[in-house]
C-alpha positions in Angstrom: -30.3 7.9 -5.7 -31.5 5.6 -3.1 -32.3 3.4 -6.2 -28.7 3.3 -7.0 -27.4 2.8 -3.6 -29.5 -0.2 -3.5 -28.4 -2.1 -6.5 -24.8 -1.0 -5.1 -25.3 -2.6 -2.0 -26.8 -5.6 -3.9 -23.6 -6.5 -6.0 -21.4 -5.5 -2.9 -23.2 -8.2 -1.1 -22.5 -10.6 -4.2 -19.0 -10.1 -4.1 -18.7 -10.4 -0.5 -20.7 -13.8 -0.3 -18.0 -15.2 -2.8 -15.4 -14.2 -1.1 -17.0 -15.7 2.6 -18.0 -19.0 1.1 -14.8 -19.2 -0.9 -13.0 -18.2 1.8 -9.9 -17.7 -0.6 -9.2 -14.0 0.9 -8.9 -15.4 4.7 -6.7 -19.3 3.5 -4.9 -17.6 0.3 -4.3 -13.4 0.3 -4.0 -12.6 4.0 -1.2 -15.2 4.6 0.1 -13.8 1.4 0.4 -10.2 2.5 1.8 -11.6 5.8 4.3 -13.9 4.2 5.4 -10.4 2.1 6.0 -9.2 5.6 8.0 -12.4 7.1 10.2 -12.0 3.6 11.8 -8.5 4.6 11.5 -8.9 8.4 14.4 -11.4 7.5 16.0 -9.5 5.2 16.1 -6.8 7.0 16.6 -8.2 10.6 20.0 -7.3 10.9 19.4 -3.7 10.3 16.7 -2.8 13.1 17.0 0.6 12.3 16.2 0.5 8.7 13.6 -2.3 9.6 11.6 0.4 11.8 11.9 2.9 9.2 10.8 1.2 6.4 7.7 -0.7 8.1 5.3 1.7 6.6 6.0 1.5 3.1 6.6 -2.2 3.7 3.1 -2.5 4.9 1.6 -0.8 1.5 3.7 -2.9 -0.8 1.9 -6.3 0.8 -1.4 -4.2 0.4 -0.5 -4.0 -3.0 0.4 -7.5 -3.8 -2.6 -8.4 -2.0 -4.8 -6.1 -3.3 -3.8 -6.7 -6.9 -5.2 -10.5 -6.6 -8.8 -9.1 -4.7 -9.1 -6.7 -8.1 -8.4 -10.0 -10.2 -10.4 -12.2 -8.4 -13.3 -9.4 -8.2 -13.0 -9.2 -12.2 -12.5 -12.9 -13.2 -15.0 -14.0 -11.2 -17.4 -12.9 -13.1 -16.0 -13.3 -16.7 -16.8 -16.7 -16.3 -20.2 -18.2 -17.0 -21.6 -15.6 -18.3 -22.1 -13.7 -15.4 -21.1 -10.6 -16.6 -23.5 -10.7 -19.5 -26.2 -11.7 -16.8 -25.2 -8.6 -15.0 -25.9 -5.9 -17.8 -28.7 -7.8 -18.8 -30.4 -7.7 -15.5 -31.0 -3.6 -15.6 -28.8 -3.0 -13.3 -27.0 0.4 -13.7 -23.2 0.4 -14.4 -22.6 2.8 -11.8 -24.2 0.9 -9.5 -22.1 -2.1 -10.0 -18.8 0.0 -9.9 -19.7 1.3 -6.7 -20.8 -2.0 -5.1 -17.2 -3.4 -6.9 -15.7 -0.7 -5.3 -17.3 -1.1 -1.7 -16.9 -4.6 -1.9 -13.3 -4.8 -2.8 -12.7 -1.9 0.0 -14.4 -3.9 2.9 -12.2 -6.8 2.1 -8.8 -4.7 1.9 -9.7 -2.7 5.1 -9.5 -6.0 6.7 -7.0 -7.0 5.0 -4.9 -4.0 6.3 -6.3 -4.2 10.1 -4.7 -7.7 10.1 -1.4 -6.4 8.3 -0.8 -3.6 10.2 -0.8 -6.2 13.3 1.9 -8.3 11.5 4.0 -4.8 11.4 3.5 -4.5 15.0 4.8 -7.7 16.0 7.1 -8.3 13.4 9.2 -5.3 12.5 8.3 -3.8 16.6 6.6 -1.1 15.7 4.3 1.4 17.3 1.2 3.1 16.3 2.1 6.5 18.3 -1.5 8.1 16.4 -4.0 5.5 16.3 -6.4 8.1 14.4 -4.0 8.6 11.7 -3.2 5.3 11.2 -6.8 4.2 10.8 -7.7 6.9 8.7 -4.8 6.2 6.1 -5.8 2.8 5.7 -9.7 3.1 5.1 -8.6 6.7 2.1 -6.1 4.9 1.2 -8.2 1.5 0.3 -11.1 3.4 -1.2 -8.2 5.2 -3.5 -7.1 1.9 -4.7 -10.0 0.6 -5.2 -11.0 3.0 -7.4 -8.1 2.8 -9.3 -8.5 -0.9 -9.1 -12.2 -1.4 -10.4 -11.2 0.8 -13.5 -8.6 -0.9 -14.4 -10.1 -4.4 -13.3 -13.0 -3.7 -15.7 -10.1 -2.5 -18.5 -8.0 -5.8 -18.4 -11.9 -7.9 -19.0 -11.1 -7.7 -23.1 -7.3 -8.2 -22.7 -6.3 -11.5 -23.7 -3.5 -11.8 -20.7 -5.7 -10.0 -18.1 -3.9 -11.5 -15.1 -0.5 -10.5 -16.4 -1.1 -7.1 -17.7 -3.7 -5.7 -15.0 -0.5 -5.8 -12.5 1.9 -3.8 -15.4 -1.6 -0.8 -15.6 -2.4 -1.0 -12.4 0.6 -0.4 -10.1 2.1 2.9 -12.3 -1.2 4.9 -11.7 -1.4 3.8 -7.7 1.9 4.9 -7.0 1.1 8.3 -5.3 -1.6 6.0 -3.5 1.3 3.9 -1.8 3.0 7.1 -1.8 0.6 9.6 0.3 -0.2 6.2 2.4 3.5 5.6 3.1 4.0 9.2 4.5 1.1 9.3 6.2 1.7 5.9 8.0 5.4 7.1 8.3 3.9 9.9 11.0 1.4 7.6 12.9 3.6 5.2 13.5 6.3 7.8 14.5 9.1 7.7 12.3 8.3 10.7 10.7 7.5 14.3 11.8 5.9 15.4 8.0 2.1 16.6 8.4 0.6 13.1 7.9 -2.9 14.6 7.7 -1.7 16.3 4.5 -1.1 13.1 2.8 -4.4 11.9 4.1 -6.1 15.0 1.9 -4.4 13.7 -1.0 -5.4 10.6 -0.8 -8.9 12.1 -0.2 -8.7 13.9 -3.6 -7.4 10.7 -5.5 -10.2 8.7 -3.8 -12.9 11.2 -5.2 -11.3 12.0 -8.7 -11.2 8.4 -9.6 -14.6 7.3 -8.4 -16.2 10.2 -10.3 -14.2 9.0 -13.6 -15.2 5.4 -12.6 -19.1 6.4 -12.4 -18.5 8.0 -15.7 -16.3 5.3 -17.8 -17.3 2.2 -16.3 -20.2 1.4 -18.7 -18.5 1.8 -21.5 -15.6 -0.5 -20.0 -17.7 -3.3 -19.5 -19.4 -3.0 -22.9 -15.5 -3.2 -24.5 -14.9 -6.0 -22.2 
């Protein structure tokens, strides 16, 4: 196990280096989510009221554009130069590089979503009435798409049209995600008295459902791709 956990934390720190050197998450997909926010803070600026109840689920759908292009980048990245091939080669378990995909990709949308949910705050003059909540939401609700994200990420590898078609798998199946995190959001942030802890739970089960079928599948994925 700690075998595993440390070839994890091997390609986790890959990714992450990429993405810090690259810097193409900070100059390229944060000001993208944000400029997803600006877009319906002006559509919506003449309706205050629908603005302030629709600030949750407007938050998730920048997660998901922006989350969409980290899966992509995560993927493509390594399709190139025969790094992927290099991977397998090297003896290091398949689980072990779905679960440092999957930690990687989840540190960088965590962020992602600290910075987003300040836009939503200043833009669209919300409140975050349960910090707790709020916080908790984000960090199931990025491991859930994440999961979903590196199975499908490691799907689209053999598709000829990967960076079209990984948007048309990938946003059907995280759907309840952006759901449970929309209601869940919906009550921290006060516009909502539903149970937002039940949402969290579900999110919970997602999150462990999927990495369990990622452990299991992800070998054979990558030996399709």
């Amino acid at each position: 196990m700690s075998e595993l956990l440390r070839e994890a934390g091997l390609i986790a720190r890959k990714d992450l280096l990429i993405e810090w050197r690259s810097r193409v998450a900070v100059n390229q997909i944060a000001p993208l989510g944000m400029l997803v926010l600006v877009v319906f803070a002006f559509a919506l600026d003449a309706n205050q009221s629908l603005l302030d109840r629709a600030s949750a689920g407007l938050f998730w759908v920048a997660v998901l554009f922006a989350g969409i292009i980290t899966v992509q980048r995560a993927f493509t990245l390594e399709s190139e130069h025969g790094i992927r091939d290099a991977l397998r080669l090297s003896g290091i378990r398949p689980a072990a590089m779905f679960l440092g995909k999957l930690a990687a990709i989840s540190i960088q949308l965590f962020v992602l979503e600290v910075v987003l949910l300040f836009g939503v705050v200043a833009m669209y003059d919300a409140t975050v009435e349960e910090p707790l909540l709020a916080v908790v939401t984000a960090g199931t609700g990025t491991l859930a798409f994440s999961a979903v994200g590196c199975i499908y990420g490691a799907v689209s590898l053999g598709l000829r049209a990967r960076e079209t078609l990984l948007p048309l798998l990938l946003i059907p199946v995280v759907a309840p995600v952006l759901l449970a995190g929309t209601r869940a959001l919906e009550r921290a942030l006060g516009v909502s008295t539903q149970a937002g802890w039940n949402w969290v739970g579900l999110l919970v089960v997602v999150s462990a459902i999927y990495t369990a079928i990622g452990l299991a599948v992800f070998g054979p994925l990558l030996e399709d791709g």
